[in-house]
C-alpha positions as CSV (number, residue, x, y, z in Angstrom):
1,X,-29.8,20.5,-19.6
2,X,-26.6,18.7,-20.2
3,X,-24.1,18.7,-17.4
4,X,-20.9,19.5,-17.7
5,X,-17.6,17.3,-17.3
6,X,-14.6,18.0,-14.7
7,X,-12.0,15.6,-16.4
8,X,-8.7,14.0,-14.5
9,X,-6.2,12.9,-16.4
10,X,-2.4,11.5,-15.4
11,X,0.9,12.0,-16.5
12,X,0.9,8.4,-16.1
13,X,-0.6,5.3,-14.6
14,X,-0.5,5.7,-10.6
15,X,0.0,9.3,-10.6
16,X,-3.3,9.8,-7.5
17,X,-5.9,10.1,-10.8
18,X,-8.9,7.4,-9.0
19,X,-8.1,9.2,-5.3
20,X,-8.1,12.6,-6.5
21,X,-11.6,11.8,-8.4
22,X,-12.8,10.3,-5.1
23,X,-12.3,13.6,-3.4
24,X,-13.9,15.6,-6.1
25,X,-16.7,13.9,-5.9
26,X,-16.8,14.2,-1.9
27,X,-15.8,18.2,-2.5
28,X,-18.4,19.0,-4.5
29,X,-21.3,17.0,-2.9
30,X,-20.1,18.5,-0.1
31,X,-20.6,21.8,-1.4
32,X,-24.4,21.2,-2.8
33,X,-23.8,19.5,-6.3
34,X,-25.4,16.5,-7.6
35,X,-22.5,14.9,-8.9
36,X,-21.4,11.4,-10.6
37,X,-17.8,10.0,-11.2
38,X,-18.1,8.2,-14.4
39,X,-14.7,6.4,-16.2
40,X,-15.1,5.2,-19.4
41,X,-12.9,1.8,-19.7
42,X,-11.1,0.2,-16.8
43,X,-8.2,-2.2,-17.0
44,X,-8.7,-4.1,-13.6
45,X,-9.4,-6.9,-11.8
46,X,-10.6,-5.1,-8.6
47,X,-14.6,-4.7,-9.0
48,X,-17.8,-4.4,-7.5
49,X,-21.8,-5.7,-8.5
50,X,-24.0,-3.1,-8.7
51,X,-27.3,-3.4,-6.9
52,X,-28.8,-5.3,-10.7
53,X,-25.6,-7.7,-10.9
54,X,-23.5,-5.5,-13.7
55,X,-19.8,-5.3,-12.8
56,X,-17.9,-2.3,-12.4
57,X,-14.6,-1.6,-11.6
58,X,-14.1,-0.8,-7.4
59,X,-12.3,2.9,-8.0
60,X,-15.7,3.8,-9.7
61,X,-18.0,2.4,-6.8
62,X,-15.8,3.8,-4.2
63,X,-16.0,7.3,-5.8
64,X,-19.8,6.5,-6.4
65,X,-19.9,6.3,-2.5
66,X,-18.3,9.5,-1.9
67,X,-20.6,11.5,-4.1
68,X,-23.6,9.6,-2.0
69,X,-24.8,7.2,-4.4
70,X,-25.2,3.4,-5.2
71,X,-23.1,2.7,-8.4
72,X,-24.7,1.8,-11.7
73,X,-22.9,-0.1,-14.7
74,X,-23.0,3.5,-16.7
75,X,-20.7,4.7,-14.3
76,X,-17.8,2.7,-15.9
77,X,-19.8,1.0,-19.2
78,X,-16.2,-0.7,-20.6
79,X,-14.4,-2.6,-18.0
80,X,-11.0,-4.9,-18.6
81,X,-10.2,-7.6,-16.8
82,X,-6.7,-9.5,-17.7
83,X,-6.5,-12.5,-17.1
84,X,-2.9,-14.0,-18.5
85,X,-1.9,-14.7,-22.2
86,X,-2.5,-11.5,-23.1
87,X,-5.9,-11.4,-23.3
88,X,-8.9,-9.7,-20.9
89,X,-12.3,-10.6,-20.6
90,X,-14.4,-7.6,-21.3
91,X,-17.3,-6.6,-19.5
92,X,-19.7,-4.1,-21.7
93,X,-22.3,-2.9,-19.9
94,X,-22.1,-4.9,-16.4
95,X,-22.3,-7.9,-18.3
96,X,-19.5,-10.3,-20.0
97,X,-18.9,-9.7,-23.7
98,X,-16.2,-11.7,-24.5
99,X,-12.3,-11.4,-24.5
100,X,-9.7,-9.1,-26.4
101,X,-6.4,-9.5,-27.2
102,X,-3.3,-7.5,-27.1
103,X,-3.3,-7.8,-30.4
104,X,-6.6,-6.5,-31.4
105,X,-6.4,-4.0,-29.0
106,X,-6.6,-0.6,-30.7
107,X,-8.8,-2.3,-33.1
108,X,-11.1,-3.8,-30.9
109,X,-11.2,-1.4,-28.5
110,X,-12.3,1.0,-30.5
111,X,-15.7,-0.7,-31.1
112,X,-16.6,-0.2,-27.5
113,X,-17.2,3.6,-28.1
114,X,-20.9,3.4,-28.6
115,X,-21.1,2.2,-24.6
116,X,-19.3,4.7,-23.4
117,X,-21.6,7.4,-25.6
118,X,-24.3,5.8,-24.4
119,X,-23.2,6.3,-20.4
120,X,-22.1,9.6,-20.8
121,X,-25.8,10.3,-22.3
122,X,-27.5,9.2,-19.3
123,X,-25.5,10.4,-16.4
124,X,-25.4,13.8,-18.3
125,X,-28.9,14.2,-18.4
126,X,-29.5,13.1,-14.4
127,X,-26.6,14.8,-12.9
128,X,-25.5,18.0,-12.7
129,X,-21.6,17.4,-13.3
130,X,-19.6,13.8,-14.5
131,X,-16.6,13.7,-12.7
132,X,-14.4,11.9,-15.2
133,X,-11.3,10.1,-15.0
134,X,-8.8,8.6,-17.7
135,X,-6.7,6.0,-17.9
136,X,-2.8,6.0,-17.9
137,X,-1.4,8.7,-20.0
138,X,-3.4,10.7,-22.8
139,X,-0.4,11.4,-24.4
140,X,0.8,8.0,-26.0
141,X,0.8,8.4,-29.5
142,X,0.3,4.5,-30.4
143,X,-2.9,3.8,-28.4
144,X,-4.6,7.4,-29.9
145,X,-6.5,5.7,-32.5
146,X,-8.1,2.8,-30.2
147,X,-8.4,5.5,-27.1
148,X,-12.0,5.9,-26.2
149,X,-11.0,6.9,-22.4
150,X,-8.8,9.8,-22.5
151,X,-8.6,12.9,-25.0
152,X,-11.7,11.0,-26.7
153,X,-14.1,11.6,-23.8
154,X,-12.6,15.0,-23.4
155,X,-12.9,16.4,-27.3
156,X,-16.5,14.2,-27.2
157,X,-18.1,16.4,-24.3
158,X,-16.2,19.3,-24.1
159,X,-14.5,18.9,-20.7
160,X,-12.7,21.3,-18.6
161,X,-9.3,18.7,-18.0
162,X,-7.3,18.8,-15.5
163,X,-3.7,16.9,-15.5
164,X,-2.1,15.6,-12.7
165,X,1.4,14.7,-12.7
166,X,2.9,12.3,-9.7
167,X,6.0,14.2,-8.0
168,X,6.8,11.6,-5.4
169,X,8.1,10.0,-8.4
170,X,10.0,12.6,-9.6
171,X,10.6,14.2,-13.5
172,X,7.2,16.1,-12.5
173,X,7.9,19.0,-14.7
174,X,8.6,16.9,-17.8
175,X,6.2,14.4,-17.5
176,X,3.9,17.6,-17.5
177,X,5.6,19.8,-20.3
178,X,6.0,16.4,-22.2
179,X,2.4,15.4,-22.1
180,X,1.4,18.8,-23.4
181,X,4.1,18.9,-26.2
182,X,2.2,15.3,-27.7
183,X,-1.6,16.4,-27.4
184,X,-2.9,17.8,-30.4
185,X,-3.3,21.7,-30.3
186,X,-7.2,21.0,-29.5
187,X,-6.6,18.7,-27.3
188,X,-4.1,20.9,-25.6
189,X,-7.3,23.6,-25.3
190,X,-9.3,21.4,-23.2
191,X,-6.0,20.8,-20.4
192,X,-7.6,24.1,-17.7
193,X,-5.0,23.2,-15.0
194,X,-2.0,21.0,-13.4
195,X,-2.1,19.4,-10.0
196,X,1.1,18.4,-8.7
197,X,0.4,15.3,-6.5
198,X,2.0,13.4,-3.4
199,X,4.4,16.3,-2.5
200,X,6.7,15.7,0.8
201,X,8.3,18.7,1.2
202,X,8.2,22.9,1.7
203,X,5.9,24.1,-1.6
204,X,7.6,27.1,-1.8
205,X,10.4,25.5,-2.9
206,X,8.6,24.6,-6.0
207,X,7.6,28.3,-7.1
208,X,10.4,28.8,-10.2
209,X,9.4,25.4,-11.0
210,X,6.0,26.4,-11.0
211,X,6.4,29.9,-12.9
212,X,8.8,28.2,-15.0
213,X,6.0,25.5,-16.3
214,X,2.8,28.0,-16.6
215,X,5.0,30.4,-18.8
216,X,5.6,27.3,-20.9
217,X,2.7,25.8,-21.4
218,X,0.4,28.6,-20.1
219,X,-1.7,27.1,-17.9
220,X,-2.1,27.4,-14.3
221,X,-1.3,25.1,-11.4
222,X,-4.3,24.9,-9.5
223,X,-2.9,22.9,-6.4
224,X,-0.2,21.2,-4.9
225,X,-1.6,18.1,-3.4
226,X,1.2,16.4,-0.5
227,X,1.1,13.0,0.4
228,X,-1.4,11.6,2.5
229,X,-0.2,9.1,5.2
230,X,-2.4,5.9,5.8
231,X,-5.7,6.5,3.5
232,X,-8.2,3.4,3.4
233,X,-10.0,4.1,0.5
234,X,-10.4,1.5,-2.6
235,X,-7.8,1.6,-5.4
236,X,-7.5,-0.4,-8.8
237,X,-4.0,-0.6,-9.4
238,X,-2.0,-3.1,-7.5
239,X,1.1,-0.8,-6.9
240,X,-0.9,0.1,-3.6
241,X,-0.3,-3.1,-2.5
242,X,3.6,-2.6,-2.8
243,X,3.4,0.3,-0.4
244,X,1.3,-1.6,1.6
245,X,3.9,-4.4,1.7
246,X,6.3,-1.5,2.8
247,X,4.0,-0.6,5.9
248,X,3.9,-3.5,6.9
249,X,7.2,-4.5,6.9
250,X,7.8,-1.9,10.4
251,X,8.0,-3.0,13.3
252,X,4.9,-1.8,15.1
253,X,4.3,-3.6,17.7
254,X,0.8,-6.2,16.2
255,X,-1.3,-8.6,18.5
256,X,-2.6,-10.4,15.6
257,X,-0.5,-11.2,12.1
258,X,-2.3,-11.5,9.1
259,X,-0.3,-13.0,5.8
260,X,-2.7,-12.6,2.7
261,X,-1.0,-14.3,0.0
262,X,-0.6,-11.7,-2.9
263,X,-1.6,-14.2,-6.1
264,X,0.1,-13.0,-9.5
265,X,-3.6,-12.3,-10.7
266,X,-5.1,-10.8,-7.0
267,X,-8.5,-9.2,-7.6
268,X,-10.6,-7.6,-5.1
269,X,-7.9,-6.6,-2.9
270,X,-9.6,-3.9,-0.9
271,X,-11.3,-7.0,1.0
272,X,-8.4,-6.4,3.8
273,X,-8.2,-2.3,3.9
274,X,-10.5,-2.6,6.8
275,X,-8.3,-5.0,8.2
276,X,-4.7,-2.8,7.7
277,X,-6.6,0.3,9.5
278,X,-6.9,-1.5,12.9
279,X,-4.5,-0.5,15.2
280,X,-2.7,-3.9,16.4
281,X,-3.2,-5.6,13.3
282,X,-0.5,-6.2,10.6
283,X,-1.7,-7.1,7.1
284,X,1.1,-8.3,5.2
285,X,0.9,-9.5,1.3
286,X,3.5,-12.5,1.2
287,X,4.7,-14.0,-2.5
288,X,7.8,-15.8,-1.2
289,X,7.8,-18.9,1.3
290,X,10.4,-17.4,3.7
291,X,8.3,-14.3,4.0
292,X,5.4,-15.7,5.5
293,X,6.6,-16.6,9.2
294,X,3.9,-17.6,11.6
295,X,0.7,-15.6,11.2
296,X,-2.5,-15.8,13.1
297,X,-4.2,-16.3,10.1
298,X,-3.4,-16.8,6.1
299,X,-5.5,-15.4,3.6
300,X,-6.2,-16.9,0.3
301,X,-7.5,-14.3,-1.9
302,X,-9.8,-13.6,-4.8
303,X,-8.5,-14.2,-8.7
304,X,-9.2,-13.7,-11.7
305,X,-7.6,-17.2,-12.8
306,X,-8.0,-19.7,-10.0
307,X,-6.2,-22.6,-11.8
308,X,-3.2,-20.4,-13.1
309,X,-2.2,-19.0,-9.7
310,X,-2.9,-22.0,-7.8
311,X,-0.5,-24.1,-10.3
312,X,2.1,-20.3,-9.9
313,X,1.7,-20.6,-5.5
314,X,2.8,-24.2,-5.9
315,X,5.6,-24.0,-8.6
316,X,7.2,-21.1,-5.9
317,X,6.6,-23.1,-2.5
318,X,4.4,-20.6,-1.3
319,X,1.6,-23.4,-1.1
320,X,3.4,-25.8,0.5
321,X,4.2,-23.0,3.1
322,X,0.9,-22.8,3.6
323,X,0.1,-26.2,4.2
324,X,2.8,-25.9,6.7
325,X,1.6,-23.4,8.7
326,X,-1.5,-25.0,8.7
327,X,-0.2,-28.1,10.3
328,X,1.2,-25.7,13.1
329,X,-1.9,-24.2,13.7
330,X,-2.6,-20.9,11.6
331,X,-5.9,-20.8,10.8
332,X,-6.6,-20.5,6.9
333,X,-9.4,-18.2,4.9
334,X,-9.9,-18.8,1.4
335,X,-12.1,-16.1,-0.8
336,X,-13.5,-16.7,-3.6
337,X,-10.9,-18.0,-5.8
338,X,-9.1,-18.3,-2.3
339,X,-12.1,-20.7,-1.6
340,X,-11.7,-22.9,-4.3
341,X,-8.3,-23.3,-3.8
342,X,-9.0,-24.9,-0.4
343,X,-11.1,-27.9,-2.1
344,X,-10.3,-31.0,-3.5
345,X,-11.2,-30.6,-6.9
346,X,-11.1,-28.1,-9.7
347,X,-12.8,-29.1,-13.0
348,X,-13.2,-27.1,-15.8
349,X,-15.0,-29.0,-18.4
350,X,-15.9,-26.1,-21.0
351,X,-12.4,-24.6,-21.1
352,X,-13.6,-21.5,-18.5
353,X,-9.7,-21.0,-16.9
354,X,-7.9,-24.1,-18.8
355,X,-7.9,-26.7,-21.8
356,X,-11.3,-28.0,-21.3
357,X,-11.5,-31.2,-19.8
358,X,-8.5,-29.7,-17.0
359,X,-8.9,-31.1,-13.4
360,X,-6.7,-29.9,-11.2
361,X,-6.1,-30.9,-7.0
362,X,-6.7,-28.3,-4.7
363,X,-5.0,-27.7,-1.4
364,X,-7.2,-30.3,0.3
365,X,-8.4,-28.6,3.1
366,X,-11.8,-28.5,2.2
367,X,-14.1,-31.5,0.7
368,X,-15.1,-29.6,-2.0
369,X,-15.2,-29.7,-5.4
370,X,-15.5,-26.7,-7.7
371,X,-16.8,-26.8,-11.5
372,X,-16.1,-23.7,-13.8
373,X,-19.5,-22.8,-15.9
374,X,-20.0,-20.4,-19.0
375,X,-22.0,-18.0,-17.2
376,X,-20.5,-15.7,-14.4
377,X,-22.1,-14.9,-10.6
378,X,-22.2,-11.1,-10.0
379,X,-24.9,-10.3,-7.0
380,X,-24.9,-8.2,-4.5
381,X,-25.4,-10.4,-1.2
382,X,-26.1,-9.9,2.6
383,X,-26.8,-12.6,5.4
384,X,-25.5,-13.9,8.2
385,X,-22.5,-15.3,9.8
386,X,-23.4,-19.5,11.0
387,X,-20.5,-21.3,11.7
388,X,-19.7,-22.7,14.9
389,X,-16.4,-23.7,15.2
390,X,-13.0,-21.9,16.0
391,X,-13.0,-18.4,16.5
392,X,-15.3,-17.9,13.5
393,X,-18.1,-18.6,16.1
394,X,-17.6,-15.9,17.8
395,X,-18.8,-14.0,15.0
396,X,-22.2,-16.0,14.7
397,X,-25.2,-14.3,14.1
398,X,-23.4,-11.3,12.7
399,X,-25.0,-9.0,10.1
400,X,-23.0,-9.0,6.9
401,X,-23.6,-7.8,3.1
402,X,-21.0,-7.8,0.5
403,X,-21.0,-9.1,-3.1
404,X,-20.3,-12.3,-5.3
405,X,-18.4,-12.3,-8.5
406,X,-16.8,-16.0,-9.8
407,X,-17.7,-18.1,-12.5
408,X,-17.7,-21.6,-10.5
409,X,-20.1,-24.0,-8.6
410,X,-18.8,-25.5,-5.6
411,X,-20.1,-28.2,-3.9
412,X,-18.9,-30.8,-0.8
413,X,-20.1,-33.0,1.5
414,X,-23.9,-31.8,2.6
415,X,-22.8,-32.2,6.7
416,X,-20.4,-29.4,5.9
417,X,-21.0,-26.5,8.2
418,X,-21.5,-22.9,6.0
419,X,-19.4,-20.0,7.3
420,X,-22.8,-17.9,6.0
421,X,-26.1,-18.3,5.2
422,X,-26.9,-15.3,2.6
423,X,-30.1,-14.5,0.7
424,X,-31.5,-17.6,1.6
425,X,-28.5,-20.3,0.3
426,X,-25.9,-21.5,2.3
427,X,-22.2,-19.8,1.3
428,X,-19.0,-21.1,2.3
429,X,-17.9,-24.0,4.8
430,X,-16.0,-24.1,8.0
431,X,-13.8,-27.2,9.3
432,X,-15.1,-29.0,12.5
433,X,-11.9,-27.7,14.1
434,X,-12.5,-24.4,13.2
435,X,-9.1,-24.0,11.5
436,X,-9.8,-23.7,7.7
437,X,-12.6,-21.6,6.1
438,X,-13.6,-20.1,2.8
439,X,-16.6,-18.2,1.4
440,X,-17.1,-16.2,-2.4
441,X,-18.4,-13.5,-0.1
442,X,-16.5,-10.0,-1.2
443,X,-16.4,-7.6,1.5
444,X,-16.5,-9.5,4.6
445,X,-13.8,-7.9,6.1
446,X,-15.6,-4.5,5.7
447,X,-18.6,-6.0,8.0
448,X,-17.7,-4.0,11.1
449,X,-19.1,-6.3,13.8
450,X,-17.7,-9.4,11.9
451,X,-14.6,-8.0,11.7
452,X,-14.4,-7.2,15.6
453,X,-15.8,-10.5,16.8
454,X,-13.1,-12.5,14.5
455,X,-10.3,-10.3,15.4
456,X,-11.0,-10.4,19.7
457,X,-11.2,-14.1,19.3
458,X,-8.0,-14.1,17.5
459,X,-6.5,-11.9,20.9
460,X,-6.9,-8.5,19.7
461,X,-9.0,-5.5,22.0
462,X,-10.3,-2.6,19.8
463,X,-9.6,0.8,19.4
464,X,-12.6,2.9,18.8
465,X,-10.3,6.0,17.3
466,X,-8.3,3.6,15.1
467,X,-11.8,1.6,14.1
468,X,-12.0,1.6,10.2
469,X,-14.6,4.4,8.9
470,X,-15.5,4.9,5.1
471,X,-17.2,8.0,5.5
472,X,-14.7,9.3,7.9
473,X,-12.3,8.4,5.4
474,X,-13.8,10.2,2.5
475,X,-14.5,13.2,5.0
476,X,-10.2,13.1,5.6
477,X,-9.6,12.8,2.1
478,X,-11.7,15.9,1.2
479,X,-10.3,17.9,3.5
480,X,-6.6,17.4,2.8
481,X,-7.4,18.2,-1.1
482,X,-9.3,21.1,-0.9
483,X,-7.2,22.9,1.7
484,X,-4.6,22.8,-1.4
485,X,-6.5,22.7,-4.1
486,X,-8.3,26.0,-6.0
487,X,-11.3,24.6,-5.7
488,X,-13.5,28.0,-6.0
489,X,-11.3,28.6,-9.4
490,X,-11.9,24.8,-10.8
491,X,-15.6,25.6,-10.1
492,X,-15.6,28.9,-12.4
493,X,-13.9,26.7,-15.1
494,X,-16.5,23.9,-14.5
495,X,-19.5,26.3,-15.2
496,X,-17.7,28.4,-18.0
497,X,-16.0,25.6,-19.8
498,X,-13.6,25.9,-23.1
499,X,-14.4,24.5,-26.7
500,X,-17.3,22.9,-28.1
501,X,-18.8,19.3,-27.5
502,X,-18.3,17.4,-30.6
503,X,-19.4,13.9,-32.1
504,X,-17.3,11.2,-31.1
């Protein structure tokens, strides 16, 4: 049997689509299904390996984790990485395929459909519903002839949609009314309900709105979703990390300061959500010089284009800033890109990030030297922790598992000491002093007992209420949605859905 499709779409990009999926997913395992979120092209450079090396983008893994399962590269077969210039590197499959240009994007783009068929298939035939979501808004009339995400997907498998409009934002209504008055009359068929997202405020103040909008359009609003204060689960889009500068800007009283410096092209972000949900910990994302103060400890995080943001950190001050700090005694992690930032050397002598033939100096902290290759490293990894300096020692001999995603080799001087020892090679490299350290380890933070040990030897004492639980987290979520969601009638239009299935 082929299983149906439950499909999100936005108003717009940021509108709650990926968290909303997330609880879905954790809704209806909860309630017995075998279910699957599934997203058919990504434009991010937050994402995960899979447990064969393909790379997806994070939303997808994190909803893959609350519907109980490991993710798999047909979960999210078309993935878009951007990576400056206006171009991406596109990932087809889990696997590099090339890049695509702005300009070539609706032509281009549109040659990806046979992957996203080709998922669909597969999870179809295993699961009992695809939890789908979009991307941006379905309604822009230029990008309809390249779309193979949105109304495509939907038209393509018959979907019960529903559309979720932000009203935090405000303009709700419009954006709602307005996206219906752009989709074609069949795509309008397949729209089965509204969510109105991120309320703060008395819902029955909305009800005129409300009657107003289903007499319009004629369809119903199935829930009125309000906000949800201080969720840790794994996002795509970097506005989260704006309201996460916000939160961090109170003044909460925080034993241990933690400035991660937010690169123009910041991937992997969700590394330091386990950190932010400590109680006593502030997590703040710094891009100007005078903003980073006198942390514990910087962060250096992962990129998708080492070389640009390290050249973009230095043209602003921000680097020499953090050389500063360094000479005052903050201790410094790089990740991944992060890491190779901390070396010597960066060469790049097949044109990978630069002109080929670029060398460029790194921060010096490290003897290292890194060398872009062709071919990129996505593994899944788990080891454990080695050094024996600073505070990182305290953490020695603890557990960790995470994953690995760069396209560069980096080497230094063979007495270095490894931060890690994972799968049997050595990862990372620690100072003798115990004040710099860098690893291409994704995930670290999210290593519970790591986490703890580096954080006490930093000065902080743990919390057990305010200790950082996925599960618990996806538990929350689920509850807040479907205490305001119609989940029983979203169910009846699941198993009785409108239209017909067509060829793509």
């Amino acid at each position: 049997m082929t299983a149906p499709v439950l499909m999100v779409l936005g108003t717009a990009s940021s509108v709650g689509k990926s968290v909303l999926v997330t609880a879905l997913c954790r809704i209806f395992r909860q309630d017995g299904w075998h279910v699957v979120p599934f997203k058919a092209q990504n434009m991010s450079n937050n994402a995960d390996v899979t447990a064969d090396g393909g790379e997806i983008g994070r939303a997808q893994s994190e909803q893959a984790a609350a519907a109980g399962l490991a993710p798999t590269v047909a979960m999210n077969p078309v993935l878009l990485k951007p990576q400056g210039d206006r171009t991406s590197q596109v990932i087809v499959d889990g696997r590099p395929a090339g890049l695509l240009r702005s300009a070539d994007f609706l032509t281009k783009k549109a040659e990806l459909w046979p992957a996203v068929e080709r998922a669909l298939a597969s999870l179809r035939a295993e699961y009992e519903l695809v939890i789908a979501e979009g991307a941006g808004s379905p309604a822009e009339t230029n990008l309809r002839a390249g779309d193979i995400v949105n109304m495509r997907v939907a038209l393509h498998t018959g979907a019960t949609v529903l559309l979720v409009g932000d009203i935090d934002r405000g303009g709700v209504f419009a954006h709602l009314v307005g996206t219906m008055e752009l989709l074609t009359p069949e795509e309008r068929a397949h729209v089965r309900g509204f969510v109105i997202n991120r309320f703060r405020g008395d819902p029955s103040l909305l009800a005129p709105a409300i009657e107003d909008l289903e007499a319009r359009t004629g369809v119903p609003v199935l829930g009125v979703v309000p906000w949800l204060d201080d969720l840790r689960i794994a996002q795509e889009d970097a506005v989260v990390l704006e309201r996460a500068e916000a939160a961090a800007a109170s003044d909460d009283p925080a034993t241990v300061d933690i400035a991660v410096v937010r690169l123009p092209r910041i991937a992997n972000f969700d590394d330091f959500d386990p950190l932010a949900a400590e109680a006593g910990v502030r997590l703040r994302y710094v891009t100007r010089p005078e903003d980073l103060g006198s942390p514990t400890l910087i962060i250096l995080p992962g990129t998708k284009a080492t070389v640009a943001d390290l050249e973009a950190i230095r043209a602003s001050g921000l680097a020499d800033a953090v050389l500063a700090c360094h000479r005052a005694g903050t201790m410094l992690l790089g990740i991944c890109g992060g890491y190779q930032m901390l070396g010597e050397r960066l060469l790049d002598p097949l044109g990978v990030e630069a002109p080929p033939g670029t060398e460029v100096a790194g921060l010096g902290l490290l003897p290292l030297t890194t060398t872009f290759a062709a071919e990129k490293v996505t593994r899944r990894a788990s080891g454990v922790v080695t050094a024996s300096a600073g505070a990182w020692a305290a953490a020695s001999g603890s557990t960790v598992d995470g994953y690995e995603i760069h396209m560069g080799d980096t080497r230094g001087d063979v007495s270095l000491s490894p931060l890690l020892q994972l799968d049997g090679h050595e990862d990372g490299a620690v100072t003798p002093d115990g004040t710099v350290a860098g690893c291409y380890l994704h995930g670290l933070f999210h290593n519970q007992a790591f986490r703890h040990a580096l954080l006490g030897a930093l000065g902080w004492e743990p919390t057990a209420s305010d200790t950082f639980d996925r599960e618990r987290e996806f538990d929350r979520l689920a509850q807040h949605v479907r205490s305001h969601l119609d989940v029983e009638r979203i169910v009846a239009l699941v198993r009785a859905p409108q239209g017909e299935a067509r060829n793509g």
